[in-house]
C-alpha positions as CSV (number, residue, x, y, z in Angstrom):
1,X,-26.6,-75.3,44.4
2,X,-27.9,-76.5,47.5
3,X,-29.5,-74.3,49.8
4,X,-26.8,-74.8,52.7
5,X,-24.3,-73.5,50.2
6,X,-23.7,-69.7,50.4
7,X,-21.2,-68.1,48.7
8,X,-18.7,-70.6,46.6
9,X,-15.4,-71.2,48.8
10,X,-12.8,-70.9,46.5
11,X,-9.5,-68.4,45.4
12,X,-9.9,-69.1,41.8
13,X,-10.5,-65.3,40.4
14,X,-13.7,-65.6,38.6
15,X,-16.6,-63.5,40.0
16,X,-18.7,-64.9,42.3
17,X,-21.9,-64.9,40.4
18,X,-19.8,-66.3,37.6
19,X,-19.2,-69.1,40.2
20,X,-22.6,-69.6,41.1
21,X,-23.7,-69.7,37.9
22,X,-21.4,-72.3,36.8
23,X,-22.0,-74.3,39.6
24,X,-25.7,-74.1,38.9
25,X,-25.7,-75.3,35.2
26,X,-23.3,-78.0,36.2
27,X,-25.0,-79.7,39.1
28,X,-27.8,-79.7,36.4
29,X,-25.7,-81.5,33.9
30,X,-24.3,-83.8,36.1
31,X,-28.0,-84.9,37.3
32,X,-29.1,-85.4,33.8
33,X,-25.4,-86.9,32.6
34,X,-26.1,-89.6,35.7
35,X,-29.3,-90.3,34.9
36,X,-28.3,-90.5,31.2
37,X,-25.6,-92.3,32.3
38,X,-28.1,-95.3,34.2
39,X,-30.6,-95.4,31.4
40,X,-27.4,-96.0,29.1
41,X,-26.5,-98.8,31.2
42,X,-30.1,-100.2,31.3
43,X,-29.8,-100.8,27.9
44,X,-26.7,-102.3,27.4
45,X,-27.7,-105.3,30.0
46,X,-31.1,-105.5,28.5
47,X,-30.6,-104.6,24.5
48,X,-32.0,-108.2,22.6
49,X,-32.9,-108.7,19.1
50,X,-30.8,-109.1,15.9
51,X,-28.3,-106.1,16.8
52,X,-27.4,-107.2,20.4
53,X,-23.9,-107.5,19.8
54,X,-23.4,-104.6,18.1
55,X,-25.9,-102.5,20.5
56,X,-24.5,-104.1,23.1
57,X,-21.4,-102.9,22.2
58,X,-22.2,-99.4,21.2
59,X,-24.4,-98.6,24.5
60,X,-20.9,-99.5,26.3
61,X,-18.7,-97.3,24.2
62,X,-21.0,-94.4,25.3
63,X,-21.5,-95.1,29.2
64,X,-17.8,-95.4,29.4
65,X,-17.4,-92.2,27.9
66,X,-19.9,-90.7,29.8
67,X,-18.2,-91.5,33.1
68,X,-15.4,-89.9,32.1
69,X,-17.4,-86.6,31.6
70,X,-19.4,-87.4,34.7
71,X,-15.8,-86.8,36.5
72,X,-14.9,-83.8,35.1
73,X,-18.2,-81.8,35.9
74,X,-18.4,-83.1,39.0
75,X,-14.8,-81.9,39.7
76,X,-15.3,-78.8,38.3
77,X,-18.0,-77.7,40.3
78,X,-16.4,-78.9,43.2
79,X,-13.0,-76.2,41.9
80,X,-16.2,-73.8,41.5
81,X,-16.7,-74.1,45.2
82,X,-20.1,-76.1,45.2
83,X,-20.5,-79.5,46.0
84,X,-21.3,-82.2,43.5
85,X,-24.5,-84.2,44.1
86,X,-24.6,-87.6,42.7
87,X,-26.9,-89.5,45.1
88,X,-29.2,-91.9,43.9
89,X,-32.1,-89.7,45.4
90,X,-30.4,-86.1,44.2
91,X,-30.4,-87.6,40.8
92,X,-34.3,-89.1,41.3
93,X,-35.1,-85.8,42.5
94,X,-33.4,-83.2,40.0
95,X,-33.8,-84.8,36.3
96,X,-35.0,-83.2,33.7
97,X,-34.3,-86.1,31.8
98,X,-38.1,-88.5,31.2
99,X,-37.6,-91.5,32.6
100,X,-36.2,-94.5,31.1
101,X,-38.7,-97.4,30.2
102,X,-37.7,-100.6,32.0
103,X,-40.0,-102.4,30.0
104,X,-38.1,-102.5,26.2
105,X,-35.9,-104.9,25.0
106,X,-35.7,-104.6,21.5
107,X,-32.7,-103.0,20.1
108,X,-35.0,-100.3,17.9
109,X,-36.4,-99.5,21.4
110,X,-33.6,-98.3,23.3
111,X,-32.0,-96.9,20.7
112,X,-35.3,-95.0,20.5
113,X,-35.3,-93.9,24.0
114,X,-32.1,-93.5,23.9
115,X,-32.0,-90.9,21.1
116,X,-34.7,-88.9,22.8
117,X,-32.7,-88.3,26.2
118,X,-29.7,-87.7,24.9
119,X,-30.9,-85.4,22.5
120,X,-32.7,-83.5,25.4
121,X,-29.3,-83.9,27.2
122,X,-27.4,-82.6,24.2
123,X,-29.7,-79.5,24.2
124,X,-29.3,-78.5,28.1
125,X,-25.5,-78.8,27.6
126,X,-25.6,-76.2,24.9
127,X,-27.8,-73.9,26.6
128,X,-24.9,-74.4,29.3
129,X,-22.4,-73.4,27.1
130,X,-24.6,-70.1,26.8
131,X,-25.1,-69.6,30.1
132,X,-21.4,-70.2,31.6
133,X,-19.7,-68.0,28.8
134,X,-22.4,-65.4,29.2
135,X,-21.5,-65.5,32.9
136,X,-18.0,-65.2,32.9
137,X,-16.6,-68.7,32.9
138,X,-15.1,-69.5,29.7
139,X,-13.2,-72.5,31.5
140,X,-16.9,-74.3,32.4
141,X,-17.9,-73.4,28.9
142,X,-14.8,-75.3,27.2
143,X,-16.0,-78.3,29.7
144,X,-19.1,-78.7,28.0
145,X,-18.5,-78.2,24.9
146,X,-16.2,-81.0,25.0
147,X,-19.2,-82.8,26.7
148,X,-21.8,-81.7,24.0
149,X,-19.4,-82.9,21.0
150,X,-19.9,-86.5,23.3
151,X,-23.3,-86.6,23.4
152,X,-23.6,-85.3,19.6
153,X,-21.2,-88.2,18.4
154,X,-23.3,-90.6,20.6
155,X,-26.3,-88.8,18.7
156,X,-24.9,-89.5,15.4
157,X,-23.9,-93.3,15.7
158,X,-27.6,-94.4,17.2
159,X,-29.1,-92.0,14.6
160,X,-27.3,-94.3,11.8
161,X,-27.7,-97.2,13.8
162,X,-31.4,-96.8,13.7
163,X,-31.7,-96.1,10.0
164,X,-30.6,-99.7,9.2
């Protein structure tokens, strides 16, 4: 939550250190989901090789999901009472995702790179899960499990992807 932000301004009837706890784990998933979100998108222009098509393909199927679940954290923080940072420079900033190499191009390579952030992302969601349940906030919990069943499909289809 950013410093300027006191107390969340909202009526919903959770606790407020529910609130700020939720608010906390989800500005840190919706960093991560964006940066995700841009290294899945560097891959789909770039992919080449045998597999583009179906990489291709794939890398958009996952992206487009993903900016559906980008929405939904971001709102839900915002219902939380924090405010949703999505800059360029918030995101550059707050990652805890390694950053994407802009050199590959072969298919086997993103789906490499791939695999390893979103598996990191996968595993931050979950402890989210933990952490908003244990705080109070069963609704934020429900959110991202609905977003760590995403990334773990997303895991699944690259992981049998890659063993062709």
């Amino acid at each position: 939550m950013p410093k300027s932000e006191g107390k969340p301004r909202t009526r919903l009837d959770l606790a407020d250190n529910a609130k700020k706890a939720s608010i906390e784990v989800l500005q840190g998933v919706l960093t991560d989901s964006i940066d995700l979100y841009n290294s899945t998108r560097q891959a789909h222009w770039n992919v080449k090789g045998p597999q583009f098509h179906s990489l291709h393909t794939l890398f958009e199927t996952f992206y487009t999901q993903m900016e559906t679940d980008i929405d939904e954290i971001a709102e839900r923080l915002v219902q939380l009472g924090g405010t949703a940072m999505g800059t360029s420079q918030s995101v550059a900033g707050g990652t805890r995702l390694a950053p994407y190499p802009a050199g590959i191009r072969q298919g086997s390579e993103h789906l490499h790179a791939l695999l390893e952030r979103y598996c990191a992302a996968a595993r931050t969601v979950r402890e989210g899960i933990d952490a908003t349940d244990e705080a109070g906030d069963a609704d934020t919990a429900d959110l991202l499990t609905g977003v760590s069943r995403n990334l773990d499909k997303a895991v699944w289809m690259m992981e049998a992807t890659a063993e062709g």
